[in-house]
C-alpha positions as CSV (number, residue, x, y, z in Angstrom):
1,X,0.0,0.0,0.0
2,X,3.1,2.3,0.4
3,X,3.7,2.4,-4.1
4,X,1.2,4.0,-5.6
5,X,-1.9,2.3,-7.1
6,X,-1.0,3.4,-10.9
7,X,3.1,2.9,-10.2
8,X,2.0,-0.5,-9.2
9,X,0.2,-1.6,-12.1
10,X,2.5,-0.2,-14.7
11,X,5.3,-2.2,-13.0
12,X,3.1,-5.1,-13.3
13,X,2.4,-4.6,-16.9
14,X,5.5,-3.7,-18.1
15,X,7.7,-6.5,-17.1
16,X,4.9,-9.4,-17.7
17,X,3.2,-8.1,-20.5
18,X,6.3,-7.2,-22.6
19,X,8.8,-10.1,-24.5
20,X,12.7,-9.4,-24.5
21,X,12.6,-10.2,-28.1
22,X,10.9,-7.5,-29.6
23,X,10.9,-9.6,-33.1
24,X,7.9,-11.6,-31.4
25,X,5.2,-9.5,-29.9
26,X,3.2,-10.3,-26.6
27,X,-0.3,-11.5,-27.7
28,X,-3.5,-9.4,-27.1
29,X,-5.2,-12.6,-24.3
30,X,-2.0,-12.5,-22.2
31,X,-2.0,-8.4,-21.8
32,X,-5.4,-8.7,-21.1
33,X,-5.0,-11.5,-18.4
34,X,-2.3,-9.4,-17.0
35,X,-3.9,-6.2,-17.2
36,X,-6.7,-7.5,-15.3
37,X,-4.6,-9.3,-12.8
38,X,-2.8,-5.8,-11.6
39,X,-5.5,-4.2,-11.8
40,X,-7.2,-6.7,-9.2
41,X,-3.7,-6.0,-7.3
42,X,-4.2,-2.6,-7.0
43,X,-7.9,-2.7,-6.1
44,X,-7.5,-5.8,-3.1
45,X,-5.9,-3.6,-1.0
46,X,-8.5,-0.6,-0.7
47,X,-11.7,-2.8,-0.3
48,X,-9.4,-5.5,2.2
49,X,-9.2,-2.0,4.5
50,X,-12.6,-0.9,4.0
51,X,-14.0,-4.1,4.8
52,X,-11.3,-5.1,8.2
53,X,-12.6,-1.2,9.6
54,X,-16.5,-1.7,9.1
55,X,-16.2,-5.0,10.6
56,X,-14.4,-3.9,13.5
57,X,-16.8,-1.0,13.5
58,X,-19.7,-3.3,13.7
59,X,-18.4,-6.2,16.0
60,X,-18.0,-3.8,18.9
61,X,-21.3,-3.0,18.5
62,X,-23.7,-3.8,21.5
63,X,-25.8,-6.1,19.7
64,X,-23.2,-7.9,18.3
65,X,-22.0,-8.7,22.3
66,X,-26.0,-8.7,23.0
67,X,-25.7,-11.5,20.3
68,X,-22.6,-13.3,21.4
69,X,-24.0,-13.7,25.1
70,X,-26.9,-15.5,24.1
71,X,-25.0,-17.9,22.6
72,X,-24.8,-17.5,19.2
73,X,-21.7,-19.0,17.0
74,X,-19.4,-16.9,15.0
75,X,-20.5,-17.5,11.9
76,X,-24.0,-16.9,12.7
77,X,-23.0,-13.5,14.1
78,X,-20.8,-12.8,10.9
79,X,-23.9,-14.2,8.7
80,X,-27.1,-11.8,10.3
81,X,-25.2,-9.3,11.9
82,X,-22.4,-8.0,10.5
83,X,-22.1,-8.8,6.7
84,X,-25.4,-7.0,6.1
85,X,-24.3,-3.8,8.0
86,X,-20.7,-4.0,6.5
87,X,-22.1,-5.0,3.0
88,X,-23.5,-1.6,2.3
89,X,-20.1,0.1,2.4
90,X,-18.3,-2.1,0.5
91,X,-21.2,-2.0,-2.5
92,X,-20.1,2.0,-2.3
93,X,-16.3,1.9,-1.9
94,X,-16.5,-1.2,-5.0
95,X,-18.7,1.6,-7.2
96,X,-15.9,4.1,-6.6
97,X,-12.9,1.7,-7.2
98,X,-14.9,1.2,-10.6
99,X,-13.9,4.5,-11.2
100,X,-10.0,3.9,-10.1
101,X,-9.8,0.7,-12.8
102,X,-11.3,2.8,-15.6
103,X,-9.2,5.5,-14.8
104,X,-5.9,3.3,-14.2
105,X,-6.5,1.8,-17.4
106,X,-7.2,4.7,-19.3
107,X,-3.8,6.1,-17.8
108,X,-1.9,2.5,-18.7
109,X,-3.9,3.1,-22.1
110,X,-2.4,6.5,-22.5
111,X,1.1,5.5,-21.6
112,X,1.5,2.6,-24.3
113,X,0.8,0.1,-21.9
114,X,-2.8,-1.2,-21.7
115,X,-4.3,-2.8,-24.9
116,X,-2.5,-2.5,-28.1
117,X,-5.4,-0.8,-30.8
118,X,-8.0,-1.4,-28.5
119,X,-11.3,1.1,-28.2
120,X,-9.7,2.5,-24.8
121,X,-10.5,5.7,-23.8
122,X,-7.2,5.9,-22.7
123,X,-5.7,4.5,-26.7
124,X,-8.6,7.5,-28.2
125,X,-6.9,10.0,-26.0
126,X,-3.4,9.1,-27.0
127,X,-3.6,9.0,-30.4
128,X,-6.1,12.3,-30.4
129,X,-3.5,13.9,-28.6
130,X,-1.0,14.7,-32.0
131,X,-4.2,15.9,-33.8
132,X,-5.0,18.6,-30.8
133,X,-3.9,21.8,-32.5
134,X,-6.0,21.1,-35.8
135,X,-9.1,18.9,-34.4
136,X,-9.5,18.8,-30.6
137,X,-12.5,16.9,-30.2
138,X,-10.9,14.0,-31.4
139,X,-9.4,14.3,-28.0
140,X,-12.4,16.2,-25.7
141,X,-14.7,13.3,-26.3
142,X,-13.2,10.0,-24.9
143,X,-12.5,12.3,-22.0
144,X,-15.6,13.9,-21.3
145,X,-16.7,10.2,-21.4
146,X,-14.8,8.9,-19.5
147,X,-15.6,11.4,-16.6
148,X,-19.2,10.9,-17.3
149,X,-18.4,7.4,-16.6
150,X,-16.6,7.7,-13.6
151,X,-18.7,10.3,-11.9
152,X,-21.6,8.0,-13.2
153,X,-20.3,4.9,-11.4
154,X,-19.5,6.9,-8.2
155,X,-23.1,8.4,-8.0
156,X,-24.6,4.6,-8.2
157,X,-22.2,3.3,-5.5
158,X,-23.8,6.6,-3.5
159,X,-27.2,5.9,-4.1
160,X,-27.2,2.1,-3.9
161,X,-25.2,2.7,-0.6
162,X,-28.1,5.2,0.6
163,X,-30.7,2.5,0.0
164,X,-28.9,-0.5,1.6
165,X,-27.6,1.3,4.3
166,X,-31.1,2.1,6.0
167,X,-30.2,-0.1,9.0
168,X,-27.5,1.9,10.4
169,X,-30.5,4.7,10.9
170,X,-33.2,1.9,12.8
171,X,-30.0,1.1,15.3
């Protein structure tokens, strides 16, 4: 958690998406595999800490030791109490790491390093970027939709958070 979320990932797909012989190119299926693979990496890390603090937020509450003293197991504890008031938050913080992937790869994109000639936001935004001078919304549009997108996913993760999260108001 101490290198940086896009360092991390470029790391990753540099040096096990790329061939020392250049005469042979990577193929498309294993940049793919390992693009996907970093970025589940990077994202394991956010939603591990979200999840560790709500639980721990939610097991020292009283009717979790309410719970525990009339005898209930673990698991049934883990199953009715706390994974439906720590579910909420990670259905919000997994909306807003949405937006992290799609802009991670859009950066990888952008750098040479995501998907060769793919329809990336991040690939439209590189190869708009020559053209800027003589037609610029070659490069305004994958951008603009691609913070439409994001914002998009982060308002859903709000909202859906806001309508699953009515028990923390009844306790």
């Amino acid at each position: 958690m101490a290198i940086p979320n896009l360092v991390l990932a470029l790391a990753l797909v540099s040096v096990l998406a790329t061939n020392v012989d250049m005469t042979n190119p990577v193929p498309i299926w294993r940049r793919v595999t390992v693009l996907v693979i970093s970025l589940t990496i990077v994202l394991i890390p956010i939603l591990g800490r979200i999840a560790r603090g709500a639980t721990l937020t939610w097991s020292g509450r009283e009717f979790v030791t309410a719970a525990r003293s009339m005898g209930m197991r673990d698991m049934q504890i883990i199953r009715k109490h706390i994974v439906p008031n720590v579910l909420p938050a990670l259905i919000a913080v997994a909306f807003l790491a949405f937006g992290v992937v799609i802009i991670a790869e859009a950066s990888l994109s952008l750098l040479g390093v995501g998907i060769p000639d793919g329809g990336s936001w991040g690939g439209m935004i590189a190869r708009g970027r020559n053209d800027l001078e003589y037609s610029p919304h070659v490069l305004y549009i994958p951008v603009i939709f691609l913070a439409i997108t994001v914002i998009s996913t982060n308002h859903i993760g709000e909202v859906l958070r806001s309508k699953l999260d009515s028990r923390e108001a009844k306790v």
